[in-house]
N, C-alpha and C positions, 0 to 999 in steps of 0.2 A: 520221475516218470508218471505217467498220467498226472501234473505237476499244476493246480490250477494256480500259481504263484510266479514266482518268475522264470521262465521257461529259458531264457538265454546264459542263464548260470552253468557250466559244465561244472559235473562230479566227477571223483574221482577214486575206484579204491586201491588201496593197496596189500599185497598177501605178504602175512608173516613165513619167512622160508622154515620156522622151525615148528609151528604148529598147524601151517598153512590156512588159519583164519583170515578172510577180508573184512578189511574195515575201510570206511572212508576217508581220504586225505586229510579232506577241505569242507567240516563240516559246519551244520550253522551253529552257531551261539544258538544254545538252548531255547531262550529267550524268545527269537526268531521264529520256533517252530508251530506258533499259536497259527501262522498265516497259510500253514498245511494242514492244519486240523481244524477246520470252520465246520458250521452244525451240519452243513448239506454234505461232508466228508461221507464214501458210499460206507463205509461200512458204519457210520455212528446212523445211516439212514436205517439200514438194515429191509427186513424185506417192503417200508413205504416207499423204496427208489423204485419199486418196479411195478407203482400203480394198481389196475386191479388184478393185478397177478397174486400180491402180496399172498396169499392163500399159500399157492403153492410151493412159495418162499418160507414160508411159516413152515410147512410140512417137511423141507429141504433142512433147515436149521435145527428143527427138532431130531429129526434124523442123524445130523450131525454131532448135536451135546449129547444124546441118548451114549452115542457110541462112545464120545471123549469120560461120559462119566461112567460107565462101563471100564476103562480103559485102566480108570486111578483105582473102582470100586476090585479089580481084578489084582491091585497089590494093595490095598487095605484088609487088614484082619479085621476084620466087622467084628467076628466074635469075640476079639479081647476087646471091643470098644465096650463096657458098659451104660457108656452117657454118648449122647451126640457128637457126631463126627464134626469137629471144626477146622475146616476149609478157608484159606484163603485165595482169593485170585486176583494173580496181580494183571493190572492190565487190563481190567474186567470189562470196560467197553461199555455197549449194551450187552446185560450181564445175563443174559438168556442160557448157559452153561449154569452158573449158581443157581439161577431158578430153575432147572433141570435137574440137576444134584439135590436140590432139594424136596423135589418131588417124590425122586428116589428113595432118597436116603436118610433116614432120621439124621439132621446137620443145624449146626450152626454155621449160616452162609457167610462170608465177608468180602468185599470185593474193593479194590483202590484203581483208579486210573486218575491222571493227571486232567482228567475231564470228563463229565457226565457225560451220557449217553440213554436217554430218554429215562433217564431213573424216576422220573416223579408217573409210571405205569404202574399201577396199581398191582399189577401184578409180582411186582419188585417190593411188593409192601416186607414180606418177612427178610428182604435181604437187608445187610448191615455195609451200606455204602461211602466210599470214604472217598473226596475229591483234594488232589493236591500231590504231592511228592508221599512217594510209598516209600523210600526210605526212613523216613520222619515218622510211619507207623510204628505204635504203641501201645502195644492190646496188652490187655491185663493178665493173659495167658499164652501158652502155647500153642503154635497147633499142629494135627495129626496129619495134615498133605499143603500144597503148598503147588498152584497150578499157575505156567505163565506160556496159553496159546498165543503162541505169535509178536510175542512181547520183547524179548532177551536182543533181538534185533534190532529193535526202536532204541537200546540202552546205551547211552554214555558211558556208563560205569558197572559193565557186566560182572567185574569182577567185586566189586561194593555191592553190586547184586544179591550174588549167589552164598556173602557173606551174611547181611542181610536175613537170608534165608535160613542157613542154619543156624542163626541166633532165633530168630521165630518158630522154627519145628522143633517140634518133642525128639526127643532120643526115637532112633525107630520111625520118625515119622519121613513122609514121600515127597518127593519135587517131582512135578515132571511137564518138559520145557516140550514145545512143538514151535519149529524156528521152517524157512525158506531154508533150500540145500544147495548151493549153487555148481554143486559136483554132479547134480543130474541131467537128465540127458535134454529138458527142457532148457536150461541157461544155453546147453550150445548149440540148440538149434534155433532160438530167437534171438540169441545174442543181446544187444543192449534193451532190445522191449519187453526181454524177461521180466517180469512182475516181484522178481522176489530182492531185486536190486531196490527199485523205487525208492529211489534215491528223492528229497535228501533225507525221508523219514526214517532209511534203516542206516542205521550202524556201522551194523555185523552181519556179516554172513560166516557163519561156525563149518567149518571144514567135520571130515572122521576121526581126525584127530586132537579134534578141539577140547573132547572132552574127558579124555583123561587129567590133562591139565588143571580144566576148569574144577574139576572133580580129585582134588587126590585122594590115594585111597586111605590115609588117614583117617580122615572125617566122611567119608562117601564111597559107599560101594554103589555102581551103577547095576541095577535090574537089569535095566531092558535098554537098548539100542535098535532103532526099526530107520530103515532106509527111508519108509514110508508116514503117511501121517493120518489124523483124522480127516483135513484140511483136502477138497479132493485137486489135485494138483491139474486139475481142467480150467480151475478156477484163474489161476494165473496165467495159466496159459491163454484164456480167451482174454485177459483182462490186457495182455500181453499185445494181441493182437486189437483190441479198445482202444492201445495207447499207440500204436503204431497209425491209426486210424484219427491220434489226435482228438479223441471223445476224452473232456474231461470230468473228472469225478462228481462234478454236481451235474451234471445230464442226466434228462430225463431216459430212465432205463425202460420204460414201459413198451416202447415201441420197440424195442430190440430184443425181448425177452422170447418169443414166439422162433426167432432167427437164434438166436440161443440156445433153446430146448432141441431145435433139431440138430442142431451143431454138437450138440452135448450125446444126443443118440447115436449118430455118424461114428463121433468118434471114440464110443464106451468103449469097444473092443480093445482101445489101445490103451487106453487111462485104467482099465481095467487089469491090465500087467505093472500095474505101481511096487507090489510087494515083491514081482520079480527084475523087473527094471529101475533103477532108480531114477525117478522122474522129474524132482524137486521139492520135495517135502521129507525134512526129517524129526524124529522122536525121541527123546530119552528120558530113560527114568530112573532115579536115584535115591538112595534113602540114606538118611543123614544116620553115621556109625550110633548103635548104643552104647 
């Protein structure tokens, strides 16, 4: 969806009856997926797809990691930390969350995705960036949280994932995953140009009950479960109607930003009921047993 690759291909997912996760039938070889993540891809552009808007985009993002590192800094015990918070982010994109976190919070940042994303900004100078398979990471330590916005979806192997994961967190230390919801009320009223399918990049789509499973309570007590997310679920839904419109991801967004912003005012009132409706964006947060 919004697909600048080959558009004749049909996907396909299928729901588990016993956890009710979807996953895709008929996915590509990994291999494949270099020709859906090209540099002009919107989000590795970030706020330069929207020309001399960017500003305002700047100010929208910012706004955005303030809240997501509020979010993790809200189940960290800052006070038992003595030394530097060490953070990892899987997925890290353009990694403007860790240099937010950073700014915050005394940290050691880290950040892995399968492919840069403007990392040579100087502003990324203190962060610790890693290009290539995050499974294959190997840090000389542990660490204290362990962040993957939007990622867990993109994965082949969620469950090597999240194993992964509690081998690299401390006893005590935090995960916490923000994924598309397809159980909100956005999937069914856009139906296939819902944004959180976008196929054939995602996966998974994690149901309510995905994650006791993915979580047992052996090893993982889960915090916090929120309907809702950092992520404002406007986002997909305009991006929803982008792809219905046939606008693909490397387009120039400059001219449509101003038609945007009013669109986004229009309809606050309603996106604004996210934590009481479930819209399409979900949250959880879990901490690895000590």
């Amino acid at each position: 969806m919004m697909v600048d690759g080959d558009k004749s291909k049909k996907y396909n997912f299928l729901k588990c009856l016993n956890c009710e996760t979807i996953f895709l039938e008929n996915p590509l070889n990994e291999a494949e997926l270099g020709e859906f993540y090209p540099s002009n891809y919107l989000p590795y552009r970030g706020e330069w797809a929207w020309g001399k808007y960017y500003r305002m985009v700047q100010k929208q993002d910012l706004k955005l990691n303030t809240q997501r590192v509020k979010l993790l800094a809200k189940h960290l015990s800052l006070k038992e930390h003595p030394r530097k918070i060490k953070i990892l982010d899987v997925g890290c994109g353009k990694p403007d969350f860790l240099h937010q976190f950073n700014q915050m919070i005394d940290s050691d940042c880290f950040g892995v995705d399968f492919k840069e994303a403007q990392w040579n900004d100087s502003k990324y100078s203190k962060l610790h960036l890693t290009e290539g398979d995050w499974t294959q990471h190997k840090p000389t330590e542990q660490y204290d949280a362990i962040t993957a916005w939007h990622y867990l979806e993109h994965d082949y192997h969620p469950t090597k994932t999240i194993e992964k994961c509690f081998e690299l967190l401390k006893p005590g230390g935090v995960l916490v995953i923000e994924v598309p919801m397809y159980q909100g009320l956005l999937a069914k009223i856009q139906k296939q140009y819902w944004q959180g399918w976008h196929t054939p990049r995602h996966i998974n789509l994690f149901s309510f009950k995905s994650w006791k499973l993915l979580f047992p309570s052996s090893d993982w007590t889960i915090l916090d479960h929120h309907k809702y997310g950092t992520l404002d679920p406007f986002i997909l839904w305009w991006l929803g109607r982008a792809e219905k419109k046939n606008l693909p991801w490397k387009a120039d967004f400059e001219g449509r930003f101003l038609g945007l912003a009013l669109l986004k005012g229009l309809t606050w009132p309603f996106f604004a009921l996210q934590k009481v409706l479930p819209l399409g964006i979900q949250t959880v947060v879990v901490q690895k047993c000590k």
